[in-house]
TORKE-11715 format. One line per field, with one value per residue: residue number from 1; residue in three letters; x, y, z of N, C-alpha, C, O, CB in turn. Coordinates in nm, 4 decimals. Glycine has a CB too. Layout:
n [NUM; ...] .
res [ALA; ...] .
n_px [X; ...] .
n_py [Y; ...] .
n_pz [Z; ...] .
ca_px [X; ...] .
ca_py [Y; ...] .
ca_pz [Z; ...] .
c_px [X; ...] .
c_py [Y; ...] .
c_pz [Z; ...] .
o_px [X; ...] .
o_py [Y; ...] .
o_pz [Z; ...] .
cb_px [X; ...] .
cb_py [Y; ...] .
cb_pz [Z; ...] .
***
This chain:
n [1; 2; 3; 4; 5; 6; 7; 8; 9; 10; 11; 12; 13; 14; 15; 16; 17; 18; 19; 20; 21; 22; 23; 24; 25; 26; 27; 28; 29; 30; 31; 32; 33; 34; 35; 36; 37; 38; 39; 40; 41; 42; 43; 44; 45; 46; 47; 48; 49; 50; 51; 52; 53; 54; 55; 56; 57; 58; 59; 60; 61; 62; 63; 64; 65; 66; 67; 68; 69; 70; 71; 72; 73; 74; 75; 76; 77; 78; 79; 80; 81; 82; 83; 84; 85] .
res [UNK; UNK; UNK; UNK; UNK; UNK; UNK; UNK; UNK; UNK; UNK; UNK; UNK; UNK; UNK; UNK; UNK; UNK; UNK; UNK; UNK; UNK; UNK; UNK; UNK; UNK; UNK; UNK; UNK; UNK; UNK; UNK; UNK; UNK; UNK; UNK; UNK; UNK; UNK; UNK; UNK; UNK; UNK; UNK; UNK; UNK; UNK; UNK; UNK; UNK; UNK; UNK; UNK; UNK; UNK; UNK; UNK; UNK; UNK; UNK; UNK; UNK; UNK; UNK; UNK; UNK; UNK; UNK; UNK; UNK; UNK; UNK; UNK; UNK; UNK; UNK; UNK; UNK; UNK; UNK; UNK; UNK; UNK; UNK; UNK] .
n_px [0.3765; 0.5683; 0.5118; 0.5800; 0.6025; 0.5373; 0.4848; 0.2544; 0.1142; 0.0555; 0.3025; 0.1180; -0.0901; -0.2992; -0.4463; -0.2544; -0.4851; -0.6856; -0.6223; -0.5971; -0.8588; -0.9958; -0.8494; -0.9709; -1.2434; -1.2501; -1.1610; -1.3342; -1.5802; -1.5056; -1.5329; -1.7669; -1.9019; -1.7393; -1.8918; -2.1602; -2.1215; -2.0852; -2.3047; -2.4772; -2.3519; -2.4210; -2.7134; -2.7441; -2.5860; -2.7019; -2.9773; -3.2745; -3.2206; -3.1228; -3.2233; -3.3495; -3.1869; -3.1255; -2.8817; -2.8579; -2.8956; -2.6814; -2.3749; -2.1507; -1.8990; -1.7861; -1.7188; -1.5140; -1.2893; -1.2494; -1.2381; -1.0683; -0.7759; -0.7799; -0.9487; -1.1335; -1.5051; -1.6118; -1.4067; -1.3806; -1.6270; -1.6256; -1.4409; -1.5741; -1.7423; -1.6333; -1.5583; -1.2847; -1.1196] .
n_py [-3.7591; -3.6226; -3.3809; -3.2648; -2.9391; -2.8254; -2.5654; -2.4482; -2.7207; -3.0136; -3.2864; -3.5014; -3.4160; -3.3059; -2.9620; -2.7116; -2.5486; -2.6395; -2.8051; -2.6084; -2.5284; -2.7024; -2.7245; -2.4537; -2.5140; -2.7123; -2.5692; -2.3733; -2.5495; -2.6379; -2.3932; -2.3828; -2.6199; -2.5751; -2.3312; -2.4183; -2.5780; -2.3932; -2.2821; -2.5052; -2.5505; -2.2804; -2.2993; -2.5473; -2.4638; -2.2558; -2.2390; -2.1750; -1.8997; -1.8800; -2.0736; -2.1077; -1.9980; -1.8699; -1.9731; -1.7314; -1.5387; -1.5123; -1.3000; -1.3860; -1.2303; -1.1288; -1.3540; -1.4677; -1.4019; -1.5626; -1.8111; -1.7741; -1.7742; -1.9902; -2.1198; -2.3851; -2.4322; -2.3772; -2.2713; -2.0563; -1.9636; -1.9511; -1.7325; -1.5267; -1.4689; -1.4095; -1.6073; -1.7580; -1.6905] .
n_pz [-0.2353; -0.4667; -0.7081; -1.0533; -1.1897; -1.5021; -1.7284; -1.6508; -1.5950; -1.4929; -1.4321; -1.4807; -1.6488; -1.5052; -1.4724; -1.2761; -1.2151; -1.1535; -0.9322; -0.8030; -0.7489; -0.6664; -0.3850; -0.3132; -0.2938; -0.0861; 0.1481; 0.1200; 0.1881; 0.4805; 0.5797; 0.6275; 0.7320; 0.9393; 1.0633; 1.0662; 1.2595; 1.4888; 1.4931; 1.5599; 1.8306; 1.9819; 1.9879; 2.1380; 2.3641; 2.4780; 2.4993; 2.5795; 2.5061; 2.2563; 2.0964; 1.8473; 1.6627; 1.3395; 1.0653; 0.8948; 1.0785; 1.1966; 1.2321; 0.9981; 0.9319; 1.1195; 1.2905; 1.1066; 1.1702; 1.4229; 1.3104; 1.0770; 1.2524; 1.3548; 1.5489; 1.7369; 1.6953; 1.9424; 2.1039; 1.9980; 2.0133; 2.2643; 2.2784; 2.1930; 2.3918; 2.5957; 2.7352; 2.7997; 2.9368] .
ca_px [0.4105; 0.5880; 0.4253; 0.6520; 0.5009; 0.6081; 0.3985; 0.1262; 0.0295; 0.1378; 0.3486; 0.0500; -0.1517; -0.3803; -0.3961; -0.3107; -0.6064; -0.7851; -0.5794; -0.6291; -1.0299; -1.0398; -0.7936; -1.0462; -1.3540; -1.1739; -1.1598; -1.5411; -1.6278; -1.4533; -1.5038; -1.9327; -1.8864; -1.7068; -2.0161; -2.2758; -2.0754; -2.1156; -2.4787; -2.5481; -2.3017; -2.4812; -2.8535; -2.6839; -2.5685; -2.7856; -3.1502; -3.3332; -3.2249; -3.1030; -3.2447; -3.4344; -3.1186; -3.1084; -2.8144; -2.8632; -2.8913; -2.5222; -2.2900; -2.0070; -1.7721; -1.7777; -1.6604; -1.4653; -1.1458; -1.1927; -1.1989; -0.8950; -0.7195; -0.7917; -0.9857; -1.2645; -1.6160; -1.6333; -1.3234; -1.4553; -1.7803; -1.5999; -1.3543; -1.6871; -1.7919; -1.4899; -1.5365; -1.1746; -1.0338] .
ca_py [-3.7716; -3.4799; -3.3525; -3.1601; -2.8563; -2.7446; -2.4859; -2.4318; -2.8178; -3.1214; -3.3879; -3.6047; -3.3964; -3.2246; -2.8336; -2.6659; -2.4237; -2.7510; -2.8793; -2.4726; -2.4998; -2.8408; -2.6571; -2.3721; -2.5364; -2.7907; -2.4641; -2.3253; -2.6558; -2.6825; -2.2998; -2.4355; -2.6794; -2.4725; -2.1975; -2.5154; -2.6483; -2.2934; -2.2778; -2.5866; -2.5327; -2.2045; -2.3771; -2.6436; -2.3498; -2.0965; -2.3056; -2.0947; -1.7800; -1.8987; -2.2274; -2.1113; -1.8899; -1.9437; -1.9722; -1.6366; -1.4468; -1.4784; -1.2189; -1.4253; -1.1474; -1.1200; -1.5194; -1.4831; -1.4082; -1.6656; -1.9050; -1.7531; -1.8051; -2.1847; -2.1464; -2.4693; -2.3703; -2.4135; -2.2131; -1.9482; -1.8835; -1.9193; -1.6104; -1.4348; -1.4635; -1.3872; -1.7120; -1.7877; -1.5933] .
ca_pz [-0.3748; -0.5490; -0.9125; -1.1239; -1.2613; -1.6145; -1.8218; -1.5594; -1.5942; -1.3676; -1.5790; -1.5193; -1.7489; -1.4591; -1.4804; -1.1827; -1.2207; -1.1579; -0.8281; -0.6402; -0.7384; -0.5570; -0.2612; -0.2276; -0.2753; 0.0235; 0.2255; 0.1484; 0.2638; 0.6259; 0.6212; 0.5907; 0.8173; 1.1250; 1.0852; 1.1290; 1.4264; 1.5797; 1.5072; 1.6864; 1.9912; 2.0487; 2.0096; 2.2472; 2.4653; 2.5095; 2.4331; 2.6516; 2.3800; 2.1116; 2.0430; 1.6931; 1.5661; 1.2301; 1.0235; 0.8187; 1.1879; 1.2802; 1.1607; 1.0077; 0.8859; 1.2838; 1.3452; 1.0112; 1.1726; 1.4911; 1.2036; 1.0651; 1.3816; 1.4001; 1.6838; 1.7181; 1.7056; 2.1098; 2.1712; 1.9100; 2.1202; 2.4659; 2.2883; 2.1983; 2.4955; 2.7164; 2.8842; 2.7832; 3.0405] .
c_px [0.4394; 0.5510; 0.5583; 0.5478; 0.5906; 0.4834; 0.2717; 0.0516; 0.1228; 0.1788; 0.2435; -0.0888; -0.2389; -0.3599; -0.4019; -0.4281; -0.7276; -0.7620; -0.6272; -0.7527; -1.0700; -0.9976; -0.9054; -1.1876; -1.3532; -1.2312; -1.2682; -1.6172; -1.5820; -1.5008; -1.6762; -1.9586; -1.8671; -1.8446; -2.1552; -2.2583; -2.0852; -2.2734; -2.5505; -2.4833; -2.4077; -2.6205; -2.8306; -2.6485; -2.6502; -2.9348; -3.2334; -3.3354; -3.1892; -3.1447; -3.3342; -3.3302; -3.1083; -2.9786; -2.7485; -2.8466; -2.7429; -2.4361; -2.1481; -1.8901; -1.6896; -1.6438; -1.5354; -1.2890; -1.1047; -1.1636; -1.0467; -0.7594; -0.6736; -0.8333; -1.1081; -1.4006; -1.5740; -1.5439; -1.3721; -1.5734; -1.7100; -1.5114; -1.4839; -1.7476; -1.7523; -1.5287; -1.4263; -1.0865; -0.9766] .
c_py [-3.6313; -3.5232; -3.2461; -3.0875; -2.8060; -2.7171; -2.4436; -2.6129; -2.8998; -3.2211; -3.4731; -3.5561; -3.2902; -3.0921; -2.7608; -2.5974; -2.5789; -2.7648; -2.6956; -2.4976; -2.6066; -2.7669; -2.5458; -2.4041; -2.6570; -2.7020; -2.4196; -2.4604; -2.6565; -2.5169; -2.3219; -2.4983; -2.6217; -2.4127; -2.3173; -2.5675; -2.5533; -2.2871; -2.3675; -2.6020; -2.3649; -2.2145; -2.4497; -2.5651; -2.2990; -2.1394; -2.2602; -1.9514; -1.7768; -2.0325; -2.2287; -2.0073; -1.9843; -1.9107; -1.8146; -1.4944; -1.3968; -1.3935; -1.2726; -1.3919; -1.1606; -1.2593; -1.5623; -1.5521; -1.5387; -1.8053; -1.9269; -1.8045; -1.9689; -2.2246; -2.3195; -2.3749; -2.3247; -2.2953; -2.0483; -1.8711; -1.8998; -1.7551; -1.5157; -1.3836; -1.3646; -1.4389; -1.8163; -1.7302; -1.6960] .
c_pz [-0.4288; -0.7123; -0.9241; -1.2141; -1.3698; -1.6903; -1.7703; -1.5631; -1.5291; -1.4455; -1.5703; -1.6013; -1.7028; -1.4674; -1.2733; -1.1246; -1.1254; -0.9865; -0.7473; -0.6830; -0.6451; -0.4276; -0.1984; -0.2014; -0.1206; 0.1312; 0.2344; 0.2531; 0.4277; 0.6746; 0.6710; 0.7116; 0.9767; 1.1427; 1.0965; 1.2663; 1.5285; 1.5884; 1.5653; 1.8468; 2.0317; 2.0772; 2.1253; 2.3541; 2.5566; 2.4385; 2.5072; 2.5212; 2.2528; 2.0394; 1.8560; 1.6157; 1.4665; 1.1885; 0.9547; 0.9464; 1.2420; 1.2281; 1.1242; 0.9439; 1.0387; 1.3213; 1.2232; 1.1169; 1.3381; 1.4227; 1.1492; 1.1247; 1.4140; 1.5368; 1.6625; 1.7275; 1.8586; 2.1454; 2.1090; 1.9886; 2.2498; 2.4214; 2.2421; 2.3191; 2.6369; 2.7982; 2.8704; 2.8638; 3.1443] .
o_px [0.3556; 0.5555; 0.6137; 0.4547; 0.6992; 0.3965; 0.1844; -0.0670; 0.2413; 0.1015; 0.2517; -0.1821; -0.2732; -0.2389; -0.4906; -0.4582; -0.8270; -0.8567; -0.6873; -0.7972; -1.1608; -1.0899; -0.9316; -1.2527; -1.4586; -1.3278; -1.3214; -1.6841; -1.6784; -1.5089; -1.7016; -2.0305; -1.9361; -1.9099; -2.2567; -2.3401; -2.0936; -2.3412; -2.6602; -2.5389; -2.4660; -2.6647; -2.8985; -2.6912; -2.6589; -2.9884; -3.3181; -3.4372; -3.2150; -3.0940; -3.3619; -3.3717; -3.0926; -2.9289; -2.6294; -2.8014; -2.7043; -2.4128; -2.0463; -1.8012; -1.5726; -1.5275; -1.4704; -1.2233; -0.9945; -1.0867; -0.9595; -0.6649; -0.5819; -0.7902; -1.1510; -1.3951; -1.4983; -1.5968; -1.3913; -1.5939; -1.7623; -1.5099; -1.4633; -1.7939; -1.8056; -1.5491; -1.4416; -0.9663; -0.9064] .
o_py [-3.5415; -3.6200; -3.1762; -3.1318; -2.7533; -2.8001; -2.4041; -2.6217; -2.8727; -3.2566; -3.5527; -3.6342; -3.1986; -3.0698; -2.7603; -2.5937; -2.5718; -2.7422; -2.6885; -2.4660; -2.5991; -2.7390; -2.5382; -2.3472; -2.6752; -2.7373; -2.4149; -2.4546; -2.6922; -2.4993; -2.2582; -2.4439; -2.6218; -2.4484; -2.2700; -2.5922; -2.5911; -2.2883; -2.3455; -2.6464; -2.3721; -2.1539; -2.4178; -2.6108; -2.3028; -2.0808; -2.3495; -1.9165; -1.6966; -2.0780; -2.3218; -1.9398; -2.1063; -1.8200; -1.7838; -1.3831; -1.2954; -1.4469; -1.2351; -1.4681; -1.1915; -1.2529; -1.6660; -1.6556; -1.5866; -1.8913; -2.0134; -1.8579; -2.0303; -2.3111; -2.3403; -2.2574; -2.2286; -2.2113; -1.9486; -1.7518; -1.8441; -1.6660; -1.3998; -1.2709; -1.2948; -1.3942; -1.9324; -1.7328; -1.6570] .
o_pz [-0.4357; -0.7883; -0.8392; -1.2813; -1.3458; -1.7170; -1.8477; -1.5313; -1.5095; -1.5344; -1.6638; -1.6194; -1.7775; -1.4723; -1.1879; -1.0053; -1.0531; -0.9111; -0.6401; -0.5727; -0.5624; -0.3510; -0.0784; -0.1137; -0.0596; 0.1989; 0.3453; 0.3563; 0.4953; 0.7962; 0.7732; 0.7953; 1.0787; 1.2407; 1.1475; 1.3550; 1.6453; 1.6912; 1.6167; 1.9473; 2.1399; 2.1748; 2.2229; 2.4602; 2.6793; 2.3445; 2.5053; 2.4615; 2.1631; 1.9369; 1.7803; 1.5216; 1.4695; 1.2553; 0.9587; 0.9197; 1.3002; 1.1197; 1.1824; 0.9058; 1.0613; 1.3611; 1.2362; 1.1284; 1.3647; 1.4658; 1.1575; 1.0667; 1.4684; 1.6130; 1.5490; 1.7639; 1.8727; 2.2182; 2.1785; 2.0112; 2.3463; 2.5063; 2.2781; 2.3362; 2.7231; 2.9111; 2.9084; 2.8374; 3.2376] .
cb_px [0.2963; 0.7758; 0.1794; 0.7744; 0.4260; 0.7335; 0.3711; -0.0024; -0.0326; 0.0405; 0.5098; 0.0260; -0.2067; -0.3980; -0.5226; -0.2574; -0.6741; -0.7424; -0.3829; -0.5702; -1.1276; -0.9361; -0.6459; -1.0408; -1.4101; -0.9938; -1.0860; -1.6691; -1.5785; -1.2449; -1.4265; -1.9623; -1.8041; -1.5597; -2.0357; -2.2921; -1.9097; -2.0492; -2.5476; -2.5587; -2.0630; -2.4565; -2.9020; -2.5589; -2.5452; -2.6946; -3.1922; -3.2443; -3.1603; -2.9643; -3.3758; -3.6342; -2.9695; -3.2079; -2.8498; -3.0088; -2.9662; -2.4266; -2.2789; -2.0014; -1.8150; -1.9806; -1.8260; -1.4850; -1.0824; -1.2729; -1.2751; -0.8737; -0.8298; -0.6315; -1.0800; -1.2712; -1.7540; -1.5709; -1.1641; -1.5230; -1.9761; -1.4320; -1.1966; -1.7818; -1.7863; -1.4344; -1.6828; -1.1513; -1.1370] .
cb_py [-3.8417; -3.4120; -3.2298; -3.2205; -2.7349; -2.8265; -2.5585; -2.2821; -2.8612; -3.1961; -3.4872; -3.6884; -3.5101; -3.2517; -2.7397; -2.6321; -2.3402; -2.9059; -2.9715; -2.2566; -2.5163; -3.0195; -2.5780; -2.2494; -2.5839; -2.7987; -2.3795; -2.3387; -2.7815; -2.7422; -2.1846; -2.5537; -2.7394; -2.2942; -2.0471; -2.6414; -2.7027; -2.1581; -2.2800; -2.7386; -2.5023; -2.1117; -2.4795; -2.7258; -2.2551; -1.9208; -2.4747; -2.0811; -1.6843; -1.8804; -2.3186; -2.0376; -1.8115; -1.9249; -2.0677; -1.6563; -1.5149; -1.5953; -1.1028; -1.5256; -0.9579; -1.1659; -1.6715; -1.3265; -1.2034; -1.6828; -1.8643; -1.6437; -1.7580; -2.2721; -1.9672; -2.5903; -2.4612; -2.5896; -2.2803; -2.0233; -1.9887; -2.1007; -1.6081; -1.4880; -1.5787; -1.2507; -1.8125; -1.7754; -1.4652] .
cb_pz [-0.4548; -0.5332; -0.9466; -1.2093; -1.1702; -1.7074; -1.9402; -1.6479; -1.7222; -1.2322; -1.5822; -1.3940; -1.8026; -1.3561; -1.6226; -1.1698; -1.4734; -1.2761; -0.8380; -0.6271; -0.8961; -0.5798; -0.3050; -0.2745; -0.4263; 0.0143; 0.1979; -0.0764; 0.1897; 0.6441; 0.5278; 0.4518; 0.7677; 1.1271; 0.8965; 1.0454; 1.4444; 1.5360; 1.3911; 1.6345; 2.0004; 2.0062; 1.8897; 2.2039; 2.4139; 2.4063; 2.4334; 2.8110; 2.4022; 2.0884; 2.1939; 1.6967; 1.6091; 1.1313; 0.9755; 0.7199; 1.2989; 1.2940; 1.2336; 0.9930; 0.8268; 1.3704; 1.3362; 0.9036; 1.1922; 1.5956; 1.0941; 1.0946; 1.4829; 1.3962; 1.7536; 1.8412; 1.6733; 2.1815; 2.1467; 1.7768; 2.1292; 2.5962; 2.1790; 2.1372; 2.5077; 2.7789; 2.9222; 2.6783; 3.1271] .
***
């Protein structure tokens, strides 16, 4: 469905300001999500050493950009790893 945008608002009345806060809060969310799906593949992993990492332990400026990338969790920690080779 195309919206026509005139004056910063969508002819059906919504403000865009409205439709990018839904888009990025979309994005915090999946961005939330990935960084839980890593925290339990590496518990699931590595449960011998990492089975009690907590959430707050991981450095995810670090994992930011395999995110970026569009890597999956899985492929994300095999390129951490360099067991993508």
């Amino acid at each position: 469905m195309v919206r026509n945008f005139i004056g910063g608002h969508t002819a059906n009345g919504g403000s865009v300001c409205l439709m990018m806060r839904n888009e990025m809060e979309s994005a915090a969310q999946a961005w939330a999500q990935w960084q839980h799906s890593v925290v339990q593949l590496l518990r699931a992993d590595f449960t011998e050493a990492l089975h009690h990492i907590g959430f707050d332990e991981v450095d995810w400026a670090s994992w930011r950009t395999f995110y970026n990338e569009g890597r999956s969790p899985k492929a994300a920690i095999d390129r951490a790893l360099e067991r993508d080779f």
